[in-house]
N, C-alpha and C positions, 0 to 999 in steps of 0.2 A: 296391566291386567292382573287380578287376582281373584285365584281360583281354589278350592278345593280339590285335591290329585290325591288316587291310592294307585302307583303303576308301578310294573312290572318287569326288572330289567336281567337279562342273564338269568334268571331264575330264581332273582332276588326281589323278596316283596319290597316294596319301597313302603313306609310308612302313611297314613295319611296328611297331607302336607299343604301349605299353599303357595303358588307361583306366583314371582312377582317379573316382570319382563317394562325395559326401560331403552332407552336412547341416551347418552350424554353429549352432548355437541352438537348438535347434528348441525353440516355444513356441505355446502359445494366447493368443490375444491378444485385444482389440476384438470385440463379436458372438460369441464363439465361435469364430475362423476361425483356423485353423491358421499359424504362419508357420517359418520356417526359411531358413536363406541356405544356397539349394545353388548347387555348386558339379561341375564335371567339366575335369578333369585329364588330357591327353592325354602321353604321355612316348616319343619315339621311342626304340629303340634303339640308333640310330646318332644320337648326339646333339650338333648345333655347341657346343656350351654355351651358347648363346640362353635366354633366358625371355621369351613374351610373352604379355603377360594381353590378351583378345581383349574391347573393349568391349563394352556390349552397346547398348540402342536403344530408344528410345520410352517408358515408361515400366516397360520388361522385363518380369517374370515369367514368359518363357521361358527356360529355359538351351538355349542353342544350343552344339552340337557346337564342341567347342573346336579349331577345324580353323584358326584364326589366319587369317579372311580376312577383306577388308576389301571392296575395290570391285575393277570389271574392271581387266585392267591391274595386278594385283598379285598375285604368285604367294603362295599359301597359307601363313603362317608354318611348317607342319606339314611340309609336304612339302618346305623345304627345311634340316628337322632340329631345329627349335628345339623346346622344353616348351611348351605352352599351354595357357591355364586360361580360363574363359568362367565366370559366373553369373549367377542369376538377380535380383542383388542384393536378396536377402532377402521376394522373396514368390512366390508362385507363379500360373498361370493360364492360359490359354489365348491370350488378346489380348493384345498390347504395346499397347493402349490404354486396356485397364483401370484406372483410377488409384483404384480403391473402398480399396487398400490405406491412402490417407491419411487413412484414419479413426481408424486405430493410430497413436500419437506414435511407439513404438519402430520401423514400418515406413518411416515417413518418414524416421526416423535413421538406418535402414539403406541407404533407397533415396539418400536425398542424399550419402552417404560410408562410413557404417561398416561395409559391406560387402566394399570394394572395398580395405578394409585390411586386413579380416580374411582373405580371399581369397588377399591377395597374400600375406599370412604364412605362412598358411599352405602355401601352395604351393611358397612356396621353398624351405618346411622340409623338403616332400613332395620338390622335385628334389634337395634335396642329401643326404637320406638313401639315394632312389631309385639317383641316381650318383655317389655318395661323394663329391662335390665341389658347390660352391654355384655358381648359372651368372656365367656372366662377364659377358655382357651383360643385364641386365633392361629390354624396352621394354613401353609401354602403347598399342595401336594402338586408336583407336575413330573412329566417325562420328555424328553427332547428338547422341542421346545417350548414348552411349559416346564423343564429344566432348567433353561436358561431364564426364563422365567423368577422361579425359585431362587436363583442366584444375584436376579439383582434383584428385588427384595431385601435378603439379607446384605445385600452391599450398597444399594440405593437408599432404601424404606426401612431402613434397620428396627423401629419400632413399631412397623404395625403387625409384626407373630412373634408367637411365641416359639412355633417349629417350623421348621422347613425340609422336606422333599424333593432332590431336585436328581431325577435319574436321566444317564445320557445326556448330559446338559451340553446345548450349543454354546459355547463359553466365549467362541472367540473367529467367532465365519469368516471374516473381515482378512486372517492369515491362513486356518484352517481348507479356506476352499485352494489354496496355490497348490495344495496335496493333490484336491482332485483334476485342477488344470494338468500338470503335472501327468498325473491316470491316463487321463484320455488321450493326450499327445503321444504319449509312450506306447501306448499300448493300439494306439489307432494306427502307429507307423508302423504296428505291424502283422497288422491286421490283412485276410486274404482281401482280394478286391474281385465287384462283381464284373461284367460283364464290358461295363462302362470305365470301369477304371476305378471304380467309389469304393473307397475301404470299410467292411461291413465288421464294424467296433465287437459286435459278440462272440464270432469268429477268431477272435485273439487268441482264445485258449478254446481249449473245449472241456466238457465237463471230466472226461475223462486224464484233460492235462491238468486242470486241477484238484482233482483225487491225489494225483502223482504228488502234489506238492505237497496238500494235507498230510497225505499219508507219511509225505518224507518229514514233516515236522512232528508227526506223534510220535514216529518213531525216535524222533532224535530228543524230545523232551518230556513226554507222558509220564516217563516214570523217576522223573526229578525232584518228585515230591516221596518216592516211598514204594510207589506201587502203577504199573500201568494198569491203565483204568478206562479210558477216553479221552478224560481231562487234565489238561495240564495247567494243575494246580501253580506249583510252582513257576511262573510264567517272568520274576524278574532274571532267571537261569536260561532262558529258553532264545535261544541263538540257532538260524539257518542257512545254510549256503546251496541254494538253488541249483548252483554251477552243478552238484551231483548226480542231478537228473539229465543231464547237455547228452544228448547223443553222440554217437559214434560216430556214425553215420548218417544217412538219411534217417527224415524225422519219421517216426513209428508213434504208437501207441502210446510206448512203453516209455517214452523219453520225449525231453525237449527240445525244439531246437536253441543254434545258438540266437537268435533274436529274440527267442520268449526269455530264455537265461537271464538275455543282457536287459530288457525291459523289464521282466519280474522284480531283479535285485535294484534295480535304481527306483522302483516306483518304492519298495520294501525299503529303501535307502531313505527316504523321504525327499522334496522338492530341494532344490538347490539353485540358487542364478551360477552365469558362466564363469562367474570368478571359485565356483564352489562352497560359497558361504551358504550352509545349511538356514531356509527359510520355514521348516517345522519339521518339529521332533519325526522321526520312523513310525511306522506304528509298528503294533506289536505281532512278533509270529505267535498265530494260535488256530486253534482247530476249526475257524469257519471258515478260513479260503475257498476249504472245498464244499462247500454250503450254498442252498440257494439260495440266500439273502446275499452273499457275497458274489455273486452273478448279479442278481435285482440290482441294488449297492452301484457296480462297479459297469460291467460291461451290460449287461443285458440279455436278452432273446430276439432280439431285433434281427428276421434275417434278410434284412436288406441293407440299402445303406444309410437309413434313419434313424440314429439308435434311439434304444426306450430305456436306459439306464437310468435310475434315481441321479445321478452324477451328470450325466449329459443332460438331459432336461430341467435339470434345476435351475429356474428363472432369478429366483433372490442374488444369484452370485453379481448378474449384470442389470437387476432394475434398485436392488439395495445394498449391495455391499462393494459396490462401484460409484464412485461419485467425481461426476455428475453421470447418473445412471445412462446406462449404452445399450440400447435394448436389441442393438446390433449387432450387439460382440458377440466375434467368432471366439467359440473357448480355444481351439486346436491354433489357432492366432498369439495367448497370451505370452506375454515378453517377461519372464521371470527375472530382468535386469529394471525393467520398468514400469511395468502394471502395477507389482504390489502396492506401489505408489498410491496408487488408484483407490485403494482398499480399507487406507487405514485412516480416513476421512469417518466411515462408516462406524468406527468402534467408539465413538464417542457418547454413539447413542444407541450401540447393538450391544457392546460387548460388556462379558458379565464374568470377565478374569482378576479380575482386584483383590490383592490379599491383604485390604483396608479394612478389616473385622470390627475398627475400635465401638462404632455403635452397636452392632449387632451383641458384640460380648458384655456392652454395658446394660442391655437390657435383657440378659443372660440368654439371650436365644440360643437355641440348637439349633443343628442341620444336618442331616446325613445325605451324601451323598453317593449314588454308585455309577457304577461304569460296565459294561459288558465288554470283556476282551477281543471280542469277534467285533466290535463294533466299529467295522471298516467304513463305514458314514458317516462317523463324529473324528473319529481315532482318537482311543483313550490313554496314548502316550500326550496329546494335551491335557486331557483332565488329569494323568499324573502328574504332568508337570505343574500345573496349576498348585496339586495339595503340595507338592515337596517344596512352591515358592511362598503357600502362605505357611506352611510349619517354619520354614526358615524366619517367616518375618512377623511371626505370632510367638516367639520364644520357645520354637523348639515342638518335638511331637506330643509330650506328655502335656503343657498347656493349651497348644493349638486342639487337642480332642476333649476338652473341656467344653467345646463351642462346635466343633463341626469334626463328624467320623467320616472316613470315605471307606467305599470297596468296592473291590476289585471281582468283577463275576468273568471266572472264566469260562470260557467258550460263548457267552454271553454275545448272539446281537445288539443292534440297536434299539434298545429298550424291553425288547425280549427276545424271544428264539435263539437260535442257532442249535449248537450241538452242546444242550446246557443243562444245567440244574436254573431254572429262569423263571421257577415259582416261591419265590418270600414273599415279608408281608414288613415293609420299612414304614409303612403310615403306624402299626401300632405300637410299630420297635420306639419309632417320633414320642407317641402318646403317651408309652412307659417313662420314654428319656423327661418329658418335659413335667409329666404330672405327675413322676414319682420319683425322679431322681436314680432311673436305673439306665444308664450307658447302655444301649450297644458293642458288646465286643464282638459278636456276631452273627451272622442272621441266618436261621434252617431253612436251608432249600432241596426242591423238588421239582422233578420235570417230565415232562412227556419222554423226550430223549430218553432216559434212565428210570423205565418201570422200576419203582419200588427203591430205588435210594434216595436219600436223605442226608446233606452233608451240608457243616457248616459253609457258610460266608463269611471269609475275618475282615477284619478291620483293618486299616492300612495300617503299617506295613508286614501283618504276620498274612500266611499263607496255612491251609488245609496241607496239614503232612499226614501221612499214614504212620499210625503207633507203632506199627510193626504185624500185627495180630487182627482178626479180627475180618469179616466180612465189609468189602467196596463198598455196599450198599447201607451199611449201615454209621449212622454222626458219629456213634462212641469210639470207632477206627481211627478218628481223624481228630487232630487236636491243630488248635492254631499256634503257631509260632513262627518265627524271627523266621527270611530265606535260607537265611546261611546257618542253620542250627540241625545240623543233621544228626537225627538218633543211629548210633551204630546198630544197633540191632536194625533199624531200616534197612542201612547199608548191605547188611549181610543177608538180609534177603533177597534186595532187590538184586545183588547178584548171584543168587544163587537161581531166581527168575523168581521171588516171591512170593504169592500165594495165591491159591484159584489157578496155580496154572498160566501164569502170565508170564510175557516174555521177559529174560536179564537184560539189564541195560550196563552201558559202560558211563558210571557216575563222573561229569566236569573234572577237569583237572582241579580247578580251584573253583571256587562258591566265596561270595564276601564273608569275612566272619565265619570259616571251617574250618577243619580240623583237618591236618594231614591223614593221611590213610594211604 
């Protein structure tokens, strides 16, 4: 169907344009159930010569309006003239949590990549018949999973963009979810129980026992970078021992017991089998535990004994990233000595962790990627790991960001929120990088959180330090560099308690690459 559209989104005019909407495949599949990779194709009339394919999210089968948007803070691909194309990657449905589709081998081939090929083929064929010429720039903007998305792409498709976008990227579910097996088992055994005996999972902590922990972490790293502020810039410093809060005695308000202690620090520990071979990275201490996305995320509001956590509910763990899918499995069941087993069937056709650039770099593409430090749904100690094993196996940091920059958003949810600065703008940071040859070293953000500041995002691996001088609120405070590069004048403020009034802190014994003091 093709139409003539002038619509309205967020409060941004969309241009006048026309829709193109499609099927690729379409087949019966698995059960009887219908499948098809749709697709919808937006074409402005007034066209920059832009293509950007609009990722999508969660486990999709929505197609959303192909209006090229991504987070606040970033004006609409559409509206300022580019093609865009959004799909459903190959199944259809009402939920972006529904993952029943990995019951079908050919849907799981479509949802892990061969959609997003087919997609882009076609579309380009579609703008260059549309406006007699093919576009000039091609980018891939996604978040989550329209992250992971972006990632294989440049590690799949290496030729069909020029940029890529790939924020909170699901990189690698297939090992990442044994974290949240992991979660729920820990934290379920010790959990109150109702009436019946059944352990009510949100009950684990209360909001007020995770304040305790927040708060024990701001205070122990907030002002590691220079200055307390909220944010704990400096986050590769930031180290917590739970154990401080353990009660005395009976558990209070004020403190933990020793069962939350001893569940906190092992889930903060990351998963392990019984031999104690670490099976993924920890994730990182940072200012969202005490956050309600980190409730939503992890335990939930559930007050019975059904939980409604993002983690508990998540179907993809046991209809796709289990093979042969177990749409039975109990999570509070998994066997950390022999499920993983299970899992890593899956990454063949899910996972988007390869630090195999060579096409991508031969057709000079970019990529920025970021991460939210609160981002206890992905955990962005794997996408660090990720960058530090393609800089190793790309020749090092200063060649590997010729090709792809990553950062680091602290206090950063999953894809936004938390207790952040959670508003930049990386599709035009993309558009600078690719049409003019100007890198990203960093990106200006701004957030509800923090009426009226404004502070960079660096690039991996420098960090926002404070100069010494100079208002919280304001970028010119705040310079990017190295962790371990501490300006003495910092020093001597932050133990004197710094500026505005903020509390002294007692600065690491040692930091990599510091200087005695």
């Amino acid at each position: 169907m093709v139409s003539a559209n002038s619509v309205q989104s967020d409060g941004v005019v969309m241009p006048a344009h026309c829709v193109v909407t499609g099927e690729i495949n379409p087949r019966i599949g698995v059960n009887n159930v219908r499948y098809g990779i749709n697709f919808e194709l937006r074409l402005p009339l007034e066209w920059n010569k832009r293509f950007h394919f609009q990722g999508g999210g969660g486990v999709d089968r929505v197609l959303r309006p192909a209006l090229g948007t991504l987070r606040a803070g970033v004006v609409p691909a559409l509206s300022q003239g580019a093609a865009v194309v959004s799909s459903d990657m190959g199944h259809t449905g009402t939920s972006t949590r529904d993952a029943t589709f990995g019951l079908d081998p050919q849907a799981r081939i479509d949802w892990g990549y061969a959609s997003m090929d087919k997609v882009t083929v076609l579309a380009k064929d579609l703008i260059t018949r549309f406006y007699g010429t093919a576009p000039a720039y091609s980018y891939y903007i996604g978040s989550s999973g329209g992250g992971r998305q972006g990632m294989i792409m440049a590690q799949r498709f290496p030729t069909y963009f020029d940029g890529i976008v790939s924020g909170a990227p699901i990189l690698e579910q297939h090992i990442n979810q044994i974290s949240s097996m992991q979660m729920l088992q820990r934290f379920t055994a010790i959990a109150p129980k109702d009436a019946n005996g059944r352990p009510i999972l949100s009950r684990s902590f209360s909001d007020a026992d995770l304040k305790l922990i927040a708060d024990g972490v701001v205070a122990q790293c907030d002002a590691l970078d220079g200055v307390a502020d909220g944010l704990i810039e400096n986050y590769p410093a930031c180290t917590y021992n739970v154990a401080a809060l353990q009660c005395n005695g009976a558990k209070a308000d004020t403190c933990l017991s020793p069962e939350q202690v001893s569940a906190f620090t092992a889930v903060m520990g990351g998963p392990k089998d019984s031999s104690g071979k670490q099976l993924y990275p920890a994730p990182p201490w940072d200012t969202g535990i005490g956050e309600p996305e980190w409730r939503s995320d992890q335990i939930g509001t559930a007050t019975g004994p059904v939980p409604n956590s993002r983690k508990s509910t998540n179907e993809s763990i046991k209809y796709v990233f289990m093979t042969p899918a177990k749409p039975d499995f109990d999570y509070l069941k998994f066997n950390f000595d022999t499920d993983p087993a299970t899992m890593l069937a899956s990454a063949a056709i899910t996972a988007s962790n390869s630090t195999d650039y060579t096409g991508f770099k031969a057709r000079k593409g970019k990529q920025i990627v970021y991460v939210g430090m609160s981002d206890y749904l992905n955990n962005p100690s794997g996408v660090n790991r990720w960058y530090r094993e393609l800089v190793a196996a790309n020749g090092g940091m200063d060649a590997t960001k010729q090709f792809v920059r990553f950062f680091n958003v602290p206090g950063m949810a999953h894809s936004d929120g938390g207790k952040s600065l959670d508003e930049f703008d990386p599709v035009t940071a993309i558009h600078q990088w690719v049409e003019k040859g100007i890198a990203p070293e960093s990106m200006l953000a701004k957030g509800a959180r923090f009426p009226g500041r404004e502070r960079p995002i660096c690039a991996y691996p420098n960090i926002a330090r404070y100069v010494g001088s100079g208002s919280v609120d304001s970028p010119a405070s705040f310079r990017c560099t190295a962790p371990g590069g501490w300006s003495l004048t910092a020093l001597r403020l932050a133990r004197k308690g710094g500026r505005h009034g903020l509390p002294a802190f007692t600065p690491p014994a040692a930091l990599p690459g510091s200087c005695p003091t």
